[in-house]
Structure formats: structure tokens, C-alpha cells
KOLGU-4560 file (N, C-alpha, C; in nm, 3 decimals, padded with zeros to 5 digits):
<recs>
<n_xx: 00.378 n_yy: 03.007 n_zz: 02.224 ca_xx: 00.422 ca_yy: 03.091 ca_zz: 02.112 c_xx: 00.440 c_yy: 03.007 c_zz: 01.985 mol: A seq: 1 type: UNK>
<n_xx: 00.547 n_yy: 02.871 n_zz: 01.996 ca_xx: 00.512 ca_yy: 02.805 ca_zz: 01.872 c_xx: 00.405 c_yy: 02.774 c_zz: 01.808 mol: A seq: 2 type: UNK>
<n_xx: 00.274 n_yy: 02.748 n_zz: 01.913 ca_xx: 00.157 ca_yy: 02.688 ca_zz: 01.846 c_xx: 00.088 c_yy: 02.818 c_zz: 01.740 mol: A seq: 3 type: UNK>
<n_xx: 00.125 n_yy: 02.911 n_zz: 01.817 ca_xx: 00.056 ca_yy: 03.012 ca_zz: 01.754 c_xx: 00.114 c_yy: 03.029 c_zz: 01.615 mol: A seq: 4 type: UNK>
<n_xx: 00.295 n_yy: 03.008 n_zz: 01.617 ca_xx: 00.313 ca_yy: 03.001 ca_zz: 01.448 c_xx: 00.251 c_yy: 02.887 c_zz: 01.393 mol: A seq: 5 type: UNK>
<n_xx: 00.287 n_yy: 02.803 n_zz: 01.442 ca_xx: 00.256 ca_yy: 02.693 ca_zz: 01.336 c_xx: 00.091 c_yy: 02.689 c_zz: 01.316 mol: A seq: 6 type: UNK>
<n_xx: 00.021 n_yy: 02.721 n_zz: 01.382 ca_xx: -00.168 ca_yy: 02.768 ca_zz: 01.311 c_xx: -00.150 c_yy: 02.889 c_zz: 01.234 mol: A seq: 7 type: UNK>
<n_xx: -00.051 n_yy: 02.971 n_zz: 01.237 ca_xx: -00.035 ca_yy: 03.092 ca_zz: 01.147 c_xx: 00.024 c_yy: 03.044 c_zz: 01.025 mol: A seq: 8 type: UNK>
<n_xx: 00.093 n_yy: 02.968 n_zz: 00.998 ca_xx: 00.154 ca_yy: 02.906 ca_zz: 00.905 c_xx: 00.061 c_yy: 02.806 c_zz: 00.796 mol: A seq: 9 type: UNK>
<n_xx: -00.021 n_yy: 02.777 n_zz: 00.905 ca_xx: -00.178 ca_yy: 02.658 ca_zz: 00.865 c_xx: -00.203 c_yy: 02.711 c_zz: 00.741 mol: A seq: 10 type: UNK>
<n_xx: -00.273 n_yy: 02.782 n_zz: 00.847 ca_xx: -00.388 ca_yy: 02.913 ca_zz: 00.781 c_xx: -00.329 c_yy: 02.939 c_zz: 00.673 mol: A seq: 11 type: UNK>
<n_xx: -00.206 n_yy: 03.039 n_zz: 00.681 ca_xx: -00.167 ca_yy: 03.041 ca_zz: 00.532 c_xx: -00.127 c_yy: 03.009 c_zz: 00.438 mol: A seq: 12 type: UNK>
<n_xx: -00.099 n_yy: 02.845 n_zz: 00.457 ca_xx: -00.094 ca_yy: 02.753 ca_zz: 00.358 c_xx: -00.200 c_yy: 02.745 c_zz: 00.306 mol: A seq: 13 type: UNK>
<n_xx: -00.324 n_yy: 02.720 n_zz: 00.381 ca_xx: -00.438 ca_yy: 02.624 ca_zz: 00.385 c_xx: -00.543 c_yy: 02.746 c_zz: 00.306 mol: A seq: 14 type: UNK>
<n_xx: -00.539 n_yy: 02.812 n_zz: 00.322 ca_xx: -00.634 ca_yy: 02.954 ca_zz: 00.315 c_xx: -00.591 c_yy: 03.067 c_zz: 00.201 mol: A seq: 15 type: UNK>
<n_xx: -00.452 n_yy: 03.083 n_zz: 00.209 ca_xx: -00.437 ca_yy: 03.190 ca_zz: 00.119 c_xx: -00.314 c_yy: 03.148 c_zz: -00.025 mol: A seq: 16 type: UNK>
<n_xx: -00.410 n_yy: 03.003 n_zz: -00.082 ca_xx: -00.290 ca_yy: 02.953 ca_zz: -00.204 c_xx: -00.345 c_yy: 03.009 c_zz: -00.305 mol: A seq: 17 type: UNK>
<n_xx: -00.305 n_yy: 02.986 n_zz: -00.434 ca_xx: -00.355 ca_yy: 03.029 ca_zz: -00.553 c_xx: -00.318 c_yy: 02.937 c_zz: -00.643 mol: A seq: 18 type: UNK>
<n_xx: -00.399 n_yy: 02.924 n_zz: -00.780 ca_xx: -00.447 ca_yy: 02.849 ca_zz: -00.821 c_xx: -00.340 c_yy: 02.795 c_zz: -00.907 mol: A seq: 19 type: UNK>
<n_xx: -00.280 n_yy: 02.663 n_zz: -00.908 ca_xx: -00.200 ca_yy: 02.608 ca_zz: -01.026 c_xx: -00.253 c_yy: 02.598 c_zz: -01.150 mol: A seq: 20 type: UNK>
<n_xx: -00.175 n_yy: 02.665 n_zz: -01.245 ca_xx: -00.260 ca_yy: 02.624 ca_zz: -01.370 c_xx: -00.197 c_yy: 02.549 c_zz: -01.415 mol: A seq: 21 type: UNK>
<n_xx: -00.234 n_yy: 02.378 n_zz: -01.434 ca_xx: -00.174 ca_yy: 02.315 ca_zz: -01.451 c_xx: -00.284 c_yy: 02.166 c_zz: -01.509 mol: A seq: 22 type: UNK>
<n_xx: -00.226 n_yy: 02.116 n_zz: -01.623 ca_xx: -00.298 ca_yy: 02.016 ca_zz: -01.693 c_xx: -00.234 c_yy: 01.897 c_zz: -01.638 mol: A seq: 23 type: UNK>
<n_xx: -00.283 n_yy: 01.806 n_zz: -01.586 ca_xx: -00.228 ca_yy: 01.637 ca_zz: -01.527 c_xx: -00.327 c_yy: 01.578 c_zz: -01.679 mol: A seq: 24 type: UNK>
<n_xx: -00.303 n_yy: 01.499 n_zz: -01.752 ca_xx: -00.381 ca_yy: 01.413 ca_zz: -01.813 c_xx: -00.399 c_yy: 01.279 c_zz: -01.771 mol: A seq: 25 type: UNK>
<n_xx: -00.475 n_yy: 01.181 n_zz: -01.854 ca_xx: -00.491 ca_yy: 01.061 ca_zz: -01.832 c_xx: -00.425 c_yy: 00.974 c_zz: -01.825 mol: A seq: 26 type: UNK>
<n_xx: -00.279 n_yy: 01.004 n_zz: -01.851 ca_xx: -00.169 ca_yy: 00.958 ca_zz: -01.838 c_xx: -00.143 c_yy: 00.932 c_zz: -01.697 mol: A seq: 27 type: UNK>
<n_xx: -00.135 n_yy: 01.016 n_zz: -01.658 ca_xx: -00.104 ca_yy: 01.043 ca_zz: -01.465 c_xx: -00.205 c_yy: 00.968 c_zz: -01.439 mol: A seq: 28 type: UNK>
<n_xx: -00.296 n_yy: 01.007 n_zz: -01.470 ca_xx: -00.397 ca_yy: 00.875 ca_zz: -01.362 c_xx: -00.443 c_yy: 00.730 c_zz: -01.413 mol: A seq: 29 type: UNK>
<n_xx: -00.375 n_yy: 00.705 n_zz: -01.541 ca_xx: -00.320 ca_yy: 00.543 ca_zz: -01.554 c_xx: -00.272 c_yy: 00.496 c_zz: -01.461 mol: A seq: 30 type: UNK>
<n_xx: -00.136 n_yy: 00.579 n_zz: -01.477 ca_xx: -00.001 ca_yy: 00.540 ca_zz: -01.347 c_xx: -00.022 c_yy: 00.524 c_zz: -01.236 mol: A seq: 31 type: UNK>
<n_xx: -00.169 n_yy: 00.654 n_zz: -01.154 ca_xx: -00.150 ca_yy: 00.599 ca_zz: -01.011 c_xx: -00.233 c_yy: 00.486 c_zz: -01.007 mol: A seq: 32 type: UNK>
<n_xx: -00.326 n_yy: 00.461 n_zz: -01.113 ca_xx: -00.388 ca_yy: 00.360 ca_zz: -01.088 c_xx: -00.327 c_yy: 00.204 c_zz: -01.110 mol: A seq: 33 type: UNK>
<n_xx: -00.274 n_yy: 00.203 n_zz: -01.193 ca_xx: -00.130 ca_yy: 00.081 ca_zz: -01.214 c_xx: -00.092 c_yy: 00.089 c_zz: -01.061 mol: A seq: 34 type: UNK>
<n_xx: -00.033 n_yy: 00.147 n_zz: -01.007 ca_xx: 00.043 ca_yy: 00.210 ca_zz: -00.886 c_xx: -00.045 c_yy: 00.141 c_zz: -00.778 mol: A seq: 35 type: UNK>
<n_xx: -00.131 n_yy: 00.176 n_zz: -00.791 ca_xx: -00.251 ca_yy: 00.141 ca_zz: -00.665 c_xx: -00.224 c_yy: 00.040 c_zz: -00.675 mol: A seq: 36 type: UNK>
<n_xx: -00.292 n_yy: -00.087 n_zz: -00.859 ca_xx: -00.311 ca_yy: -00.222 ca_zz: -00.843 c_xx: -00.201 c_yy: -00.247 c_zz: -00.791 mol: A seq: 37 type: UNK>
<n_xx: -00.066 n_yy: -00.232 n_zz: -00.812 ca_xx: 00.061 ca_yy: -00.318 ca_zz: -00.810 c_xx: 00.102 c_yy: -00.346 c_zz: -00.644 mol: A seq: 38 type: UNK>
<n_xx: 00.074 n_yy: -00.203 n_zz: -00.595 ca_xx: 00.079 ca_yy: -00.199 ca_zz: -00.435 c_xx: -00.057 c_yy: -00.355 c_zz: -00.369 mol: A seq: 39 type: UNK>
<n_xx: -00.148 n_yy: -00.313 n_zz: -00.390 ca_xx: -00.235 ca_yy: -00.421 ca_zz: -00.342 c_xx: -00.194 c_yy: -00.539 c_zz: -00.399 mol: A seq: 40 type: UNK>
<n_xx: -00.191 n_yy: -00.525 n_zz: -00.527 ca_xx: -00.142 ca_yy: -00.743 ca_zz: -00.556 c_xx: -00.025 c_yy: -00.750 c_zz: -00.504 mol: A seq: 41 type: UNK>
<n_xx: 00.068 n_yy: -00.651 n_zz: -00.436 ca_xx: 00.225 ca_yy: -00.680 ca_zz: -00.346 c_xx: 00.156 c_yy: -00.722 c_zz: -00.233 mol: A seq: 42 type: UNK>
<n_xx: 00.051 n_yy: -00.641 n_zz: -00.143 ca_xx: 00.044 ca_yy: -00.664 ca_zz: -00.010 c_xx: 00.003 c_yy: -00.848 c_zz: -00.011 mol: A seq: 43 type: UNK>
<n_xx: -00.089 n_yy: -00.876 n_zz: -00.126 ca_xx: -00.179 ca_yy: -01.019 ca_zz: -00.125 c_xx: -00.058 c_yy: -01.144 c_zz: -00.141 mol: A seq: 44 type: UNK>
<n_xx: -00.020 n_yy: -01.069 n_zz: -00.220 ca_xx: 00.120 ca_yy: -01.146 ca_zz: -00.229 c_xx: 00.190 c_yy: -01.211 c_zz: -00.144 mol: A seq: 45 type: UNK>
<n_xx: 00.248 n_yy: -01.110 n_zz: -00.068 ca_xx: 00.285 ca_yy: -01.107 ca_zz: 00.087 c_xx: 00.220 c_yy: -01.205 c_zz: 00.181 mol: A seq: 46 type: UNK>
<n_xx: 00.065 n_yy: -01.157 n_zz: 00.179 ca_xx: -00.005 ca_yy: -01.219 ca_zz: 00.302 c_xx: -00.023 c_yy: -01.379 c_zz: 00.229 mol: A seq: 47 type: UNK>
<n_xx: -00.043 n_yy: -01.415 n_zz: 00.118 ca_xx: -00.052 ca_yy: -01.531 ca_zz: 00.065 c_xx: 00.102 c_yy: -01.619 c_zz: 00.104 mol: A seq: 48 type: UNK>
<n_xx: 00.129 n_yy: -01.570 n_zz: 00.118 ca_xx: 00.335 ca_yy: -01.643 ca_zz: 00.108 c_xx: 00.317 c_yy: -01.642 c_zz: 00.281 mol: A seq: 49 type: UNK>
<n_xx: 00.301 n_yy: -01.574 n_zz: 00.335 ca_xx: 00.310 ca_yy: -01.591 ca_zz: 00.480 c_xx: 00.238 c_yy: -01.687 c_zz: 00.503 mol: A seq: 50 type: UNK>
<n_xx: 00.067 n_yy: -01.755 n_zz: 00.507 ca_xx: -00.024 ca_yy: -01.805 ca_zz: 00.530 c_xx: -00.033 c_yy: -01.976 c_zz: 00.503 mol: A seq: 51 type: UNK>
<n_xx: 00.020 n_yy: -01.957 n_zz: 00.358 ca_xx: -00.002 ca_yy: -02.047 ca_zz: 00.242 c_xx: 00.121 c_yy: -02.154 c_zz: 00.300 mol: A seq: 52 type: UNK>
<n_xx: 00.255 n_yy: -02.081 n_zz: 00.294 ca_xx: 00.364 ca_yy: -02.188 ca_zz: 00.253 c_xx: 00.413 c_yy: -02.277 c_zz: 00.406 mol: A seq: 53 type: UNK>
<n_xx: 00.356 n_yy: -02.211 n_zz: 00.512 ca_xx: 00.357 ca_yy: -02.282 ca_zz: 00.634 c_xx: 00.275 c_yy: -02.426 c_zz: 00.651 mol: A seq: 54 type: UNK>
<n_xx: 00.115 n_yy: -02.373 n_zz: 00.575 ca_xx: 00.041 ca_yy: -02.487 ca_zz: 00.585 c_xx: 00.075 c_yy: -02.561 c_zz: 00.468 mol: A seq: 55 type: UNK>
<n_xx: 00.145 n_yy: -02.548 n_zz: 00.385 ca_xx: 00.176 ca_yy: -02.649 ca_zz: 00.310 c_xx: 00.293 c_yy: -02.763 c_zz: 00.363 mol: A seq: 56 type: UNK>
<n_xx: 00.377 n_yy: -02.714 n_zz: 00.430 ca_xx: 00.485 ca_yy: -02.789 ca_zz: 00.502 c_xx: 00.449 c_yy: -02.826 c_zz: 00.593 mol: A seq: 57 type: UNK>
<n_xx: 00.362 n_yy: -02.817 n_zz: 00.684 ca_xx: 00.266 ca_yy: -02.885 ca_zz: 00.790 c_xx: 00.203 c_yy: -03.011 c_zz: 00.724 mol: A seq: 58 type: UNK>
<n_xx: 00.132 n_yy: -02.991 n_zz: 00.601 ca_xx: 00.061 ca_yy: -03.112 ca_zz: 00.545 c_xx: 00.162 c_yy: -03.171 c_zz: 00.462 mol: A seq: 59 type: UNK>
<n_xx: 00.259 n_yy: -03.158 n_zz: 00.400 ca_xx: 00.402 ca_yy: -03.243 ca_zz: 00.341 c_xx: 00.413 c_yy: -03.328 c_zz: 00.507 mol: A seq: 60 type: UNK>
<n_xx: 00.504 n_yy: -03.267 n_zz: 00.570 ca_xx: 00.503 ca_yy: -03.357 ca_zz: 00.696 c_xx: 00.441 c_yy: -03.422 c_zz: 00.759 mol: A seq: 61 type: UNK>
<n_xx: 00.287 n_yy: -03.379 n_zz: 00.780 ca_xx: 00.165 ca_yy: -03.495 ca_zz: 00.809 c_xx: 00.115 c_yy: -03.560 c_zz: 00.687 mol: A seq: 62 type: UNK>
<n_xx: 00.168 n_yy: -03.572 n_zz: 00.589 ca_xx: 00.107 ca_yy: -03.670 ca_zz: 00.514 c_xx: 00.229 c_yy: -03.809 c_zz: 00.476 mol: A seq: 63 type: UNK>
<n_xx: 00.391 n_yy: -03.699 n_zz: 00.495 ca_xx: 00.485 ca_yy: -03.801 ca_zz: 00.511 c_xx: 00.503 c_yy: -03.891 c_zz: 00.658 mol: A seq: 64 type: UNK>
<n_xx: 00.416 n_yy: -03.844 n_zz: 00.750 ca_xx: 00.413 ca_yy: -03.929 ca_zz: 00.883 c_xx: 00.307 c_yy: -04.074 c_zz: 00.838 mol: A seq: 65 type: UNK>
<n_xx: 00.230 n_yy: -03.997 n_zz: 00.815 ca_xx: 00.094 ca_yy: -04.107 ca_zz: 00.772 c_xx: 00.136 c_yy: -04.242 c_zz: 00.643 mol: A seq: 66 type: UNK>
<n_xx: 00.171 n_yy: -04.215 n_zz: 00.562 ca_xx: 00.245 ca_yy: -04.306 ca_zz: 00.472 c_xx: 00.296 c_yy: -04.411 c_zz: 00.524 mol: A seq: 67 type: UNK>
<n_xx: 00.278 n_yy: -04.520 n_zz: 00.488 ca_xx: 00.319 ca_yy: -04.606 ca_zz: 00.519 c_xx: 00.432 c_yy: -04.678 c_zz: 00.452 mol: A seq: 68 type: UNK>
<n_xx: 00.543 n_yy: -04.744 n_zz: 00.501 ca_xx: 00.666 ca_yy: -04.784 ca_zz: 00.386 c_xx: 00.667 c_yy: -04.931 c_zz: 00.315 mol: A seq: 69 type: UNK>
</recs>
């Protein structure tokens, strides 16, 4: 019985909307696009700081082993 509402509910979301009249300008899609870049240079960010700052303290320490005094 639930399934049957909730595909009845689908449907009439999905099937019987009507039309927003509504202007978004180029404004809005600056923003999501800002939005987009800022999200991706966060994720690189991220994966760079995870990757990067380990092997750098690996080679500080193997290069302070190697040194001689």
C-alpha cells in the first residue's frame, strides 16, 4: 500500500507541475560556477596536504639521517 502512494505521489510531482515563471540571471550562474571552482580547488587542496606533507617529512628525516656531522 505505501509503494503505491509514494509512485502516486511520483507521478504527481513528476508529471503534473506547472511552469515557474521565473527569471535566474547570470548572476546565479556566476555563483554556482565560483561555487563549483571553490568546491574542487577545496577537494585538491585536501588531497595535496594529505599526500604532499607526509612525503616531505619522510625526506627531512632521510636526508637528516644521511648528513653527515
Amino acid at each position: 500500500m505505501q509503494i503505491v502512494l509514494i509512485f502516486t505521489i511520483f507521478v504527481s510531482f513528476t508529471f503534473l507541475t506547472s511552469i515557474a515563471h521565473a527569471y535566474i540571471g547570470p548572476g546565479m550562474a556566476g555563483g554556482v560556477i565560483a561555487a563549483t571552482i571553490g568546491i574542487v580547488v577545496a577537494i585538491l587542496a585536501a588531497l595535496f596536504g594529505i599526500i604532499y606533507y607526509p612525503i616531505k617529512r619522510y625526506l627531512k628525516r632521510k636526508n637528516k639521517k644521511n648528513k653527515p656531522k
